[in-house]
C-alpha positions as CSV (number, residue, x, y, z in Angstrom):
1,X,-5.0,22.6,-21.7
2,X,-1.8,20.4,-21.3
3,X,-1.5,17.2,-19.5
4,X,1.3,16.0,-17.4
5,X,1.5,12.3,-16.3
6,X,4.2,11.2,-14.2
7,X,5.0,7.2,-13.7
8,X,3.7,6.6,-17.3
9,X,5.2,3.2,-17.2
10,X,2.4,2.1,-14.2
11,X,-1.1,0.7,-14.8
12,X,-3.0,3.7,-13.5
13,X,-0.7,6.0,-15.5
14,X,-1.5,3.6,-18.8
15,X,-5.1,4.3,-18.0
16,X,-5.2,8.0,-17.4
17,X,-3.5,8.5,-20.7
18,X,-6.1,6.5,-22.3
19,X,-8.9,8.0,-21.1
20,X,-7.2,11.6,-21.6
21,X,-6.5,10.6,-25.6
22,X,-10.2,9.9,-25.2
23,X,-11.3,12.8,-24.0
24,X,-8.7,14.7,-27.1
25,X,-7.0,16.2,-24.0
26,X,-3.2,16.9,-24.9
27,X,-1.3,14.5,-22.4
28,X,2.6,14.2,-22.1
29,X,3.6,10.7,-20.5
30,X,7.0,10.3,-18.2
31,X,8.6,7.3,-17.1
32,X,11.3,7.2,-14.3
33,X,13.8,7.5,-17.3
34,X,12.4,10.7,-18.7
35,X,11.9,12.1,-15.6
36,X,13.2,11.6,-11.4
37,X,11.0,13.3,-9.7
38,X,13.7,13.1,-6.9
39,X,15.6,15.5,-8.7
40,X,13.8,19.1,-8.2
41,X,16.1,20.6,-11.6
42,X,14.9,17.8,-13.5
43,X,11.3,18.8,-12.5
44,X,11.3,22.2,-12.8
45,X,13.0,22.1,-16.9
46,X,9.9,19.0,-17.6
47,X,7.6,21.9,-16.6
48,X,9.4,24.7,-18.0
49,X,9.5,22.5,-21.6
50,X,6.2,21.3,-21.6
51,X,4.1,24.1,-19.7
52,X,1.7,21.8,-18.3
53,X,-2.0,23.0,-16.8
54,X,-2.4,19.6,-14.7
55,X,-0.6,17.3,-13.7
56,X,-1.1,14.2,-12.5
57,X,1.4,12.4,-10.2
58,X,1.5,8.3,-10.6
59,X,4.6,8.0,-9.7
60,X,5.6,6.2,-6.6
61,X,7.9,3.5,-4.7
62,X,5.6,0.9,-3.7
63,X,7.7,-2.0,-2.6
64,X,6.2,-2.1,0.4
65,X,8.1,-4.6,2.4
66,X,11.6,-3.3,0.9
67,X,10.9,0.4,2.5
68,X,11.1,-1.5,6.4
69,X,14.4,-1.8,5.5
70,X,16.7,1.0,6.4
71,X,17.8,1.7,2.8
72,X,14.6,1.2,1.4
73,X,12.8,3.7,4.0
74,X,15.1,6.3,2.7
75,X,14.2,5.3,-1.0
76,X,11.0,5.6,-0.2
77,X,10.3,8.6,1.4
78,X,12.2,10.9,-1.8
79,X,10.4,9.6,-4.3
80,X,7.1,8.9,-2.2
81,X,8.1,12.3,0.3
82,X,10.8,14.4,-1.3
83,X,9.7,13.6,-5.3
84,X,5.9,15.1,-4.5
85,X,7.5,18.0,-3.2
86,X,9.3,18.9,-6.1
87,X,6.3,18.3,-8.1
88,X,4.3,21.1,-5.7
89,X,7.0,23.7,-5.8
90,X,7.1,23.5,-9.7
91,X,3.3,23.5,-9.8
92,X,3.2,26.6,-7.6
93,X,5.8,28.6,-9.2
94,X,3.6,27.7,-13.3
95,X,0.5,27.9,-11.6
96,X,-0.7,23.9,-12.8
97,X,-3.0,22.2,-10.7
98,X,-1.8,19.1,-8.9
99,X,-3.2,15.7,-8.8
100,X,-1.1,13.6,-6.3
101,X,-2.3,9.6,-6.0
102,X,-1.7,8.6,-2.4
103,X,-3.2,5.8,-0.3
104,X,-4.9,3.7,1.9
105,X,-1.3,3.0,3.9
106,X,-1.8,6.3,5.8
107,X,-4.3,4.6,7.8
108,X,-3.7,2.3,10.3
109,X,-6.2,0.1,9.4
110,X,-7.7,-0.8,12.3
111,X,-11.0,1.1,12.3
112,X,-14.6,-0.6,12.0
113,X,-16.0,2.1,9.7
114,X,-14.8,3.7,6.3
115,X,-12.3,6.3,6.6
116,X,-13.4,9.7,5.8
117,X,-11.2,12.4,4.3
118,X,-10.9,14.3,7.1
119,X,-9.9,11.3,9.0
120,X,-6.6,11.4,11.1
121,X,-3.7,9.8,9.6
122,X,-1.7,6.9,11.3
123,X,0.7,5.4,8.7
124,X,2.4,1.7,10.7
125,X,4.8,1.8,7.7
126,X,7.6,3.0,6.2
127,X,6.0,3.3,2.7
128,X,2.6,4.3,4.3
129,X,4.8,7.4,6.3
130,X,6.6,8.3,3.0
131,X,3.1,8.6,1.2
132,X,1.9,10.9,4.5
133,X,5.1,13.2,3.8
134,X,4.0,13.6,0.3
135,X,0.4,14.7,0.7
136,X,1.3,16.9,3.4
137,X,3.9,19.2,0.9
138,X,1.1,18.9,-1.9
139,X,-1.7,20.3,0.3
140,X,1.2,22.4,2.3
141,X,2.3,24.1,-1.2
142,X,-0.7,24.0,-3.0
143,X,-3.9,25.0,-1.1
144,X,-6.0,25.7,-3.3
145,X,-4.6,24.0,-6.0
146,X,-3.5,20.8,-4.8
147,X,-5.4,17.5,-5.0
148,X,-4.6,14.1,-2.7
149,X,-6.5,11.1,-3.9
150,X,-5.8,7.9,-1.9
151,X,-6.6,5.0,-3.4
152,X,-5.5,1.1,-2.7
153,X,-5.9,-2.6,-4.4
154,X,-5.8,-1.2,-7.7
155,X,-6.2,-3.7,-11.0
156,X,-6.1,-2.6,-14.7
157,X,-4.8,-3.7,-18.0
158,X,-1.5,-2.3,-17.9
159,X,0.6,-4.2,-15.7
160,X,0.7,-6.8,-13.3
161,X,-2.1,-7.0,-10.5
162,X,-3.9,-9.4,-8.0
163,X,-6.7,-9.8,-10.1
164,X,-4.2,-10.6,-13.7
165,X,-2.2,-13.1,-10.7
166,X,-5.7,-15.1,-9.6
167,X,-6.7,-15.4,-13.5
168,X,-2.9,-17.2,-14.1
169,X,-3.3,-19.3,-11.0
170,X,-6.7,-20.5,-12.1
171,X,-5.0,-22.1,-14.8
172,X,-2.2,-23.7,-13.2
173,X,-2.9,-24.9,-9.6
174,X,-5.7,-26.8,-8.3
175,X,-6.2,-24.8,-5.5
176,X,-5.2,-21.2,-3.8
177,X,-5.0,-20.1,-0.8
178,X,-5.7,-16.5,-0.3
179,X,-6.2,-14.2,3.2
180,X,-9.1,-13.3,4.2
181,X,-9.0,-11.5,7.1
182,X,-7.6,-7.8,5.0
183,X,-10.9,-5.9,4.1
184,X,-10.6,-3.6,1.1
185,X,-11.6,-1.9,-1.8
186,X,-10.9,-3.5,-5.4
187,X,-10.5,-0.8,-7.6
188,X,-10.0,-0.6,-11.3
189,X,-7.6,1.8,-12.8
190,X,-9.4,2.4,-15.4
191,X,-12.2,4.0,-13.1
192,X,-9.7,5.6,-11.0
193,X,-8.7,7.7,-14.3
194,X,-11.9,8.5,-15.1
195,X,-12.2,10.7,-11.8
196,X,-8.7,11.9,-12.1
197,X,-9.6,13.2,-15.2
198,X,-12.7,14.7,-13.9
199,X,-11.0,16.5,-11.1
200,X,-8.3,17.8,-13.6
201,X,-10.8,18.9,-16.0
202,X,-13.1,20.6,-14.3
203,X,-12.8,23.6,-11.0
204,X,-13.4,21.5,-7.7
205,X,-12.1,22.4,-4.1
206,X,-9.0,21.4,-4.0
207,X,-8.0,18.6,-1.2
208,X,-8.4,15.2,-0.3
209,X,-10.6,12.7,-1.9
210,X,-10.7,8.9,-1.5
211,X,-10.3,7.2,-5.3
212,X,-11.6,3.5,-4.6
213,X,-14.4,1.3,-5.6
214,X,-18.0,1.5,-3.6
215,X,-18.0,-2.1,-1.6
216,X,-15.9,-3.9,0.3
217,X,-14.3,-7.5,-0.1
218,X,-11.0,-9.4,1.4
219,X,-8.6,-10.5,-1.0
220,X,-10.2,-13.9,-0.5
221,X,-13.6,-12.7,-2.3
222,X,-12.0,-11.1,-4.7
223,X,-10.3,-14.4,-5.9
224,X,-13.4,-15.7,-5.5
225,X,-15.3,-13.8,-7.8
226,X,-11.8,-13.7,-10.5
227,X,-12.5,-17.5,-10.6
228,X,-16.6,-17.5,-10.9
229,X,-15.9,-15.1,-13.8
230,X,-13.7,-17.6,-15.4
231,X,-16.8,-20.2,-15.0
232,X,-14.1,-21.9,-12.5
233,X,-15.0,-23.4,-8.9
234,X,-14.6,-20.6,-6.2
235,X,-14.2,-23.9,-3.6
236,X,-11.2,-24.0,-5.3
237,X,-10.1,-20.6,-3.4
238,X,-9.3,-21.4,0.2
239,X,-8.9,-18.7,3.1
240,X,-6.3,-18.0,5.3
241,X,-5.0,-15.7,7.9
242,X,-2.7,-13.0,7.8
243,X,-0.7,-15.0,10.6
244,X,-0.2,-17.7,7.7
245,X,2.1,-15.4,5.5
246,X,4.1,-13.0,7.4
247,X,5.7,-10.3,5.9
248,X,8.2,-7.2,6.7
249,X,5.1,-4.7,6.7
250,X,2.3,-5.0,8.3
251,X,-0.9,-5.1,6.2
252,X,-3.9,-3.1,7.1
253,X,-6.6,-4.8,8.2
254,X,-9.4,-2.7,7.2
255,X,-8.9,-0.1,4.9
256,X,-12.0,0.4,3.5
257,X,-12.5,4.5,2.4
258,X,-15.1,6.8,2.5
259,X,-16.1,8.9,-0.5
260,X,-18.1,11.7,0.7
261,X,-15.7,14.1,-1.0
262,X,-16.9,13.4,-4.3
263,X,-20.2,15.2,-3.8
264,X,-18.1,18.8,-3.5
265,X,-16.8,18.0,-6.7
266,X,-20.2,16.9,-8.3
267,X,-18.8,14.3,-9.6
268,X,-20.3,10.3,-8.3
269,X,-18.0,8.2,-5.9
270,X,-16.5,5.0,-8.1
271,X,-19.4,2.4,-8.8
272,X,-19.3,-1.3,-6.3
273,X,-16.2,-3.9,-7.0
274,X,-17.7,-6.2,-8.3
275,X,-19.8,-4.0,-11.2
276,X,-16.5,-2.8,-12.1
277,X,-14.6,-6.5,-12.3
278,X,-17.3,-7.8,-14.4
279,X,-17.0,-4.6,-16.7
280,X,-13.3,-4.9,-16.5
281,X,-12.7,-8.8,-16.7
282,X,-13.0,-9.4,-21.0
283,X,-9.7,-7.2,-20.9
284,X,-8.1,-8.2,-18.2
285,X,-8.8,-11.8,-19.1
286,X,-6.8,-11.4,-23.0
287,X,-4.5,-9.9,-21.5
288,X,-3.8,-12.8,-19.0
């Protein structure tokens, strides 16, 4: 069985290789220069030349703030909207499943309890509505063999990240203010792969699944524990509001997800946030 991995040059892409080389899974890797996703012909001869069985999509336009803009917006939605498409068609026409990483930006973040699967979407975004575009033609396309998995605050080893920011700030300001009035999940990409990989490799339902860590934190306890784990003073983290750093997009302010999904795939939801930052911090720390 025959990997494809699409946004190779991302952090969750660098981990789902690795953990398919582990696994002695055959795995081809593509960047945005071996392949535009935007670009159906360009998909369809990838798949035609490297007959994959799954797929895994990790490619994405996350500039967040740039896809408010007009110019950005229509960026975003073909590579987040039209490139996902593509993807599907090509993966309905081989018969290769689809793994399609979405996330937590199709909510609109203002509920008071996790969001379950089956939740309603209600993307207040550009980039959140170009995500929403792209799971609807994966699940559209590929009923039964089409996955979504939403994920959000993602960290890892292979590229830059909150978590790989806190750890350089540590070292260079005396203090750091961070919000803390955004509730999340923390996730580690290397985690994330590990269930992508399970999904791919084994015969669940296909559909939606929520790929983030158990827990829930702001961005201001997260820095908090990044600097404990360096044996630094968390006091040295302050909080602020959202109010105090404005930007084009609105962030969610609770987008904490529900993994009950995981059970139809016998497979367990991601382990807590901070279990997985202490497991993931030696690595992250070398590489800071």
């Amino acid at each position: 069985m025959t990997w494809l991995v699409t946004g190779a040059a991302g952090i969750l892409a660098h981990d789902v290789l690795l953990r398919l080389a582990e696994a002695g899974e055959p795995a081809v890797g593509v960047d945005r220069r071996a392949l535009d996703i935007t670009d159906a012909d360009a998909v369809q001869a990838v798949m035609s030349d490297h007959r994959p069985s799954v797929v895994v999509n990790c490619a994405a336009w996350n500039a967040v703030d740039d896809a408010e803009t007009a110019e950005g917006s229509a960026a975003a939605l073909r590579v987040n909207g039209d490139g996902p498409r593509h993807l599907a068609a090509a993966c309905a026409k081989s018969g290769a499943r689809l793994l399609h990483v979405s996330t937590d930006y199709v909510f609109g973040g203002d509920a008071t309890v996790p969001y379950a699967e089956s939740a309603d979407p209600a993307p207040r975004t550009a980039y959140g509505r170009s995500k929403l575009a792209g799971e609807q033609a994966v699940l559209d396309l590929l009923p039964s063999d089409g996955f979504v998995v939403r994920t959000g605050w993602l960290y890892g080893a292979g590229g830059p990240n909150f978590v790989a920011t806190m750890i350089r700030l540590e070292g260079e300001r005396d203090t750091v203010d961070v919000v803390d009035d955004q509730h999340g999940q923390p996730t580690w990409t290397a985690d994330l792969a590990d269930r992508l990989v399970g999904l791919g490799a084994g015969r669940p339902p296909a559909g939606v699944y929520h790929g983030t860590s158990g827990g829930m934190a702001t961005w201001f306890e997260l820095a908090r524990e990044v600097f404990a784990l360096l044996g630094a003073d968390p006091e040295r983290v302050r909080p602020v509001d959202s109010a105090a750093m404005r930007r084009p997009a609105p962030r969610p302010a609770y987008s904490v997800l529900g993994h009950d999904g995981w059970a139809r795939a016998g497979l367990p939801p991601i382990r807590d946030w901070r279990q997985a930052l202490a497991a993931a911090f030696p690595a992250l720390r070398s590489r800071s």
